[in-house]
C-alpha positions as CSV (number, residue, x, y, z in Angstrom):
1,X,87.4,76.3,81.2
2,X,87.5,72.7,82.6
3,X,89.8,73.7,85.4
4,X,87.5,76.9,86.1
5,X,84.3,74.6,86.5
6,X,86.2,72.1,88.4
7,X,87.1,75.1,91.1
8,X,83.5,76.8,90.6
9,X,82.3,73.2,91.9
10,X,84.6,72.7,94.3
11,X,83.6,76.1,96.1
12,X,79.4,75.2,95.1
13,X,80.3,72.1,97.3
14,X,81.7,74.0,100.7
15,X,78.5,76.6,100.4
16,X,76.2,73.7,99.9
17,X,77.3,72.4,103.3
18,X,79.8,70.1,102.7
19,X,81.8,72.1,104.8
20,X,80.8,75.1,106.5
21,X,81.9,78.9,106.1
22,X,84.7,79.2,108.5
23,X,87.1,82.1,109.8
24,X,90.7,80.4,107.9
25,X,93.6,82.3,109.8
26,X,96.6,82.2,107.9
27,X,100.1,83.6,108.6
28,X,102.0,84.1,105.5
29,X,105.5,85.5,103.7
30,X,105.5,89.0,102.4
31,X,107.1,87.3,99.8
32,X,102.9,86.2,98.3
33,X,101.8,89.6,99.8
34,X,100.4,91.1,96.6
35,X,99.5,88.4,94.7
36,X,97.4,86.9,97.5
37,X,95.7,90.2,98.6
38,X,94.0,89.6,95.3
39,X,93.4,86.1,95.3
40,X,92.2,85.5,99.3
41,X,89.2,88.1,98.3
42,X,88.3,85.9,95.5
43,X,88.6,82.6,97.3
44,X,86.2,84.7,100.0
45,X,83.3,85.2,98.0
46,X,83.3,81.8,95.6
47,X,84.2,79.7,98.8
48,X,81.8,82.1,101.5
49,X,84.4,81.3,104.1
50,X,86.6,84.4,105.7
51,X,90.6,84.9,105.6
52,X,92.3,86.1,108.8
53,X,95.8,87.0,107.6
54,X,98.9,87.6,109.2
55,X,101.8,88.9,107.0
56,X,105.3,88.5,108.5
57,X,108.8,88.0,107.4
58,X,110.4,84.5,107.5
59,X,112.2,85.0,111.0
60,X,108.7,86.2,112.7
61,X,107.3,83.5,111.4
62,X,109.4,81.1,112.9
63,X,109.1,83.5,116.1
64,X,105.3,83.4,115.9
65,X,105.3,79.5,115.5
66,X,108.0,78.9,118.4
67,X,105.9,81.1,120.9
68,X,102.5,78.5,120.1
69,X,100.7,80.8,117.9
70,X,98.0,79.1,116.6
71,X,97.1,79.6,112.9
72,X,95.0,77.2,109.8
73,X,97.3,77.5,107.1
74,X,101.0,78.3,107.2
75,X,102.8,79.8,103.8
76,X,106.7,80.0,104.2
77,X,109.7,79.1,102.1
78,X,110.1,75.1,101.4
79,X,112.9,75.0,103.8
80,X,111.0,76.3,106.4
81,X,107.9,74.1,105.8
82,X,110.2,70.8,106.2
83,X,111.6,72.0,109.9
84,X,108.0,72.7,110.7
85,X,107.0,69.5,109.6
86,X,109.8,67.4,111.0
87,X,109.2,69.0,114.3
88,X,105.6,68.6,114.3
89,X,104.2,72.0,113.8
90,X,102.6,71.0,110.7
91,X,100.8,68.2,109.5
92,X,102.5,65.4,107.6
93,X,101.2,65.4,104.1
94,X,99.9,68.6,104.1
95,X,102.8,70.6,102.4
96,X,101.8,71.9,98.7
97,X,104.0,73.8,97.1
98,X,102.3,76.9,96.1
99,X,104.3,79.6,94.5
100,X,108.2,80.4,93.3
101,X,110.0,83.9,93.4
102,X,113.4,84.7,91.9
103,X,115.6,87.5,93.5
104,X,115.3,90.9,92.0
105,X,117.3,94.0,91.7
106,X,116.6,97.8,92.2
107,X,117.3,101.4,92.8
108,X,115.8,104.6,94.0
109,X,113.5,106.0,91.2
110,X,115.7,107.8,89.0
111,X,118.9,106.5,89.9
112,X,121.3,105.7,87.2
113,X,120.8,102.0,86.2
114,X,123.9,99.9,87.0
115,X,125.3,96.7,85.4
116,X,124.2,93.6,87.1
117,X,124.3,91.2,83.5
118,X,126.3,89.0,84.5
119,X,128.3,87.3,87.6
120,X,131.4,89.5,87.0
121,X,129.3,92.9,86.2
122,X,127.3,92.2,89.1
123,X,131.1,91.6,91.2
124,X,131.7,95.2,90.0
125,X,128.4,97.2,90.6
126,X,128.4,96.1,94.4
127,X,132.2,97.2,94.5
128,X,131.4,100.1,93.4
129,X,128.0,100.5,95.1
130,X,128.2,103.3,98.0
131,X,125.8,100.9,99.9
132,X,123.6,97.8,99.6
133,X,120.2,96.9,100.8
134,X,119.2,93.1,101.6
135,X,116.4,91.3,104.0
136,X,117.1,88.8,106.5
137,X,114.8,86.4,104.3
138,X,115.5,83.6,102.0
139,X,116.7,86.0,99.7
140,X,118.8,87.9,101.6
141,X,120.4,84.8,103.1
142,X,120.9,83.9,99.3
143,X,122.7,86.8,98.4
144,X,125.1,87.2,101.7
145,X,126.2,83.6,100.3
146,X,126.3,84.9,96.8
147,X,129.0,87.8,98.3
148,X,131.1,85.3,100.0
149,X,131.4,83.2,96.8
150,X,132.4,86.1,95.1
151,X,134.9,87.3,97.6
152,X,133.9,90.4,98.3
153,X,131.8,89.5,102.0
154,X,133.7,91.9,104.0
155,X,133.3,95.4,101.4
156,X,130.0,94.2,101.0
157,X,129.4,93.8,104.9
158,X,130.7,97.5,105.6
159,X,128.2,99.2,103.7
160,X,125.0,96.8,104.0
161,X,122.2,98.3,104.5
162,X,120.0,95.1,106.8
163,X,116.7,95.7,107.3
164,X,114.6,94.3,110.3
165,X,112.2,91.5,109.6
166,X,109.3,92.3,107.7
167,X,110.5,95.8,106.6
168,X,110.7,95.6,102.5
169,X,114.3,96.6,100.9
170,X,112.4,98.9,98.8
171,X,112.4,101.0,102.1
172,X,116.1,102.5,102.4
173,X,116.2,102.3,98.1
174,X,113.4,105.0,98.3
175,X,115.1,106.4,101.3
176,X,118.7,106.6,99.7
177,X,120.1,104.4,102.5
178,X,121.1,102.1,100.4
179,X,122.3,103.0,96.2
180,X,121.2,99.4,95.3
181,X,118.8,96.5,97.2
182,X,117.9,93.3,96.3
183,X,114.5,91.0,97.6
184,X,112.4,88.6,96.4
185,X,110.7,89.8,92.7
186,X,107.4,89.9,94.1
187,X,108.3,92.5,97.1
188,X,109.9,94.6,94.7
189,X,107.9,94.7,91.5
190,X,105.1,97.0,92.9
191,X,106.9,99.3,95.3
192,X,106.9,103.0,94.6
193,X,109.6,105.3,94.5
194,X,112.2,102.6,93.5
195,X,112.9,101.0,90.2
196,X,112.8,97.3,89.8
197,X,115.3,96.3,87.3
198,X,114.7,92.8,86.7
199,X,115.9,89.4,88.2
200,X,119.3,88.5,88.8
201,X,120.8,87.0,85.7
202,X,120.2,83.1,85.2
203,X,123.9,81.6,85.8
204,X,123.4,83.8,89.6
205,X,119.7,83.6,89.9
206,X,118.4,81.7,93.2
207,X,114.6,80.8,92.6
208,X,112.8,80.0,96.3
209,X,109.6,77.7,96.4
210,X,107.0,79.6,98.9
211,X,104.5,76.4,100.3
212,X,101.4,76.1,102.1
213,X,101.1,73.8,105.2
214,X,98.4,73.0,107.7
215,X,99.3,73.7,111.3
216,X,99.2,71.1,113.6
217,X,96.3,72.6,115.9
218,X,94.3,74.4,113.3
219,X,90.8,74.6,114.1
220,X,89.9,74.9,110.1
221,X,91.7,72.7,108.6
222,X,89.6,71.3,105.9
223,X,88.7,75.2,105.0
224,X,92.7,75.7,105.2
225,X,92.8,72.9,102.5
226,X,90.5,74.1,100.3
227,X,91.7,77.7,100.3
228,X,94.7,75.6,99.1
229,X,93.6,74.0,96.7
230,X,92.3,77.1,95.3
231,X,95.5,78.7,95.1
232,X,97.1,76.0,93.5
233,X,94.5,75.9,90.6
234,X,96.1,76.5,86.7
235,X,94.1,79.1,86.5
236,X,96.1,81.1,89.5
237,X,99.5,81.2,87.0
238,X,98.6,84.2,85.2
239,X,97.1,86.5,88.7
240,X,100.8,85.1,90.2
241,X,102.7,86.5,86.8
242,X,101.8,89.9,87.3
243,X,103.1,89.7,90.6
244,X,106.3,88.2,90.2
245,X,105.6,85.2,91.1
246,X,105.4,81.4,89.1
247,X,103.3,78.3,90.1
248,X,104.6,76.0,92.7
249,X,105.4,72.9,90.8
């Protein structure tokens, strides 16, 4: 309850004046997609400013921030958020880390369920596999690693099923493209016509950290701060659970 009056006070104080309603425009991962289509509406009405979003993949983000887009706040994976930072895209000191996703796994709705328990049964489903979905993201990058550590890059390689930037895995899964895919937890979890079989066993399992930065030449960015702040309240954890998603830190 203390934590809900501190963020009840915190928005009284921006409505009262101490800083005014504002248009935030943020560009942010698919990867927070669901969970923050929720929360921004939320943050709207206690706070009285607007969200502008932009939803992108991780390489149009980079794409959008290269070409001198202009945007508030920024939400990408941590690695992301450091280059931006060291090359002055985003303010020093602004980075908070705001939410983690593990990789997930899943098939077309209906499909038989294959064995992904362990290291070696995973070795063996993707063998077997006819074909196999992955992004360009974080997690995509993750798992073409995960092949080559497990030898089997190349037979992987013949049959992957890539999809652009932006376009969910869940796509050629429902499609039949591709037998098995595998994204971020969150981009799966709520996508119809596939089943989402859980996350990638522990002793495999790579968990990325999603965070919030101020850009450099935001026009809002004390309403940028604020929005995160918001999302980094304790009270967020359980809206970010049933979503796929963890706290930050």
């Amino acid at each position: 309850m203390k934590s809900a009056f501190a963020a009840a006070a915190a928005c009284g104080l921006l409505l009262s004046g101490t800083i005014e309603a504002a248009e935030i425009k943020v560009l942010s991962s698919n990867a927070a997609k669901e969970a923050y289509t929720e929360l921004f509406p939320q943050f709207e009405k206690a706070s009285g400013h607007k969200i502008v979003i932009t939803w992108a993949g991780t390489n149009d983000i980079k794409k959008k921030i290269a070409a001198g887009e202009v945007y508030d706040l920024i939400v990408i994976a941590s690695p992301e958020m450091d280059a931006f930072i060291k090359d002055g895209k985003v303010v020093a000191g602004s980075k908070a880390d705001l939410v983690k996703s593990g990789v997930g796994v899943a098939v077309k709705a209906g499909a038989p369920k294959p064995d992904f328990s362990s290291a070696e049964a995973l070795k063996k489903t993707l063998i077997a596999a006819k074909s196999v979905g992955y992004s360009q993201g974080p997690s995509g990058v993750y798992m073409a690693g995960l092949f080559e550590k497990m030898g089997i890059a190349d037979a992987v390689k013949a049959k992957a099923k890539v999809v652009t930037p932006g376009v969910p895995v869940a796509t050629v899964v429902r499609s039949g493209e591709a037998e098995i895919g595998f994204q971020q937890v969150s981009e799966l979890i709520h996508e119809k016509g596939i089943d989402f079989l859980g996350p990638l066993p522990v002793e495999i399992q790579r968990i990325t950290t999603f965070s919030g930065g101020i850009h450099a030449q935001a026009k809002e960015p004390a309403a940028a701060k604020a929005l995160q702040s918001f999302l980094t309240a304790p009270e967020r954890a359980g809206d970010l659970k049933k979503h796929g998603l963890s706290p930050g830190t």
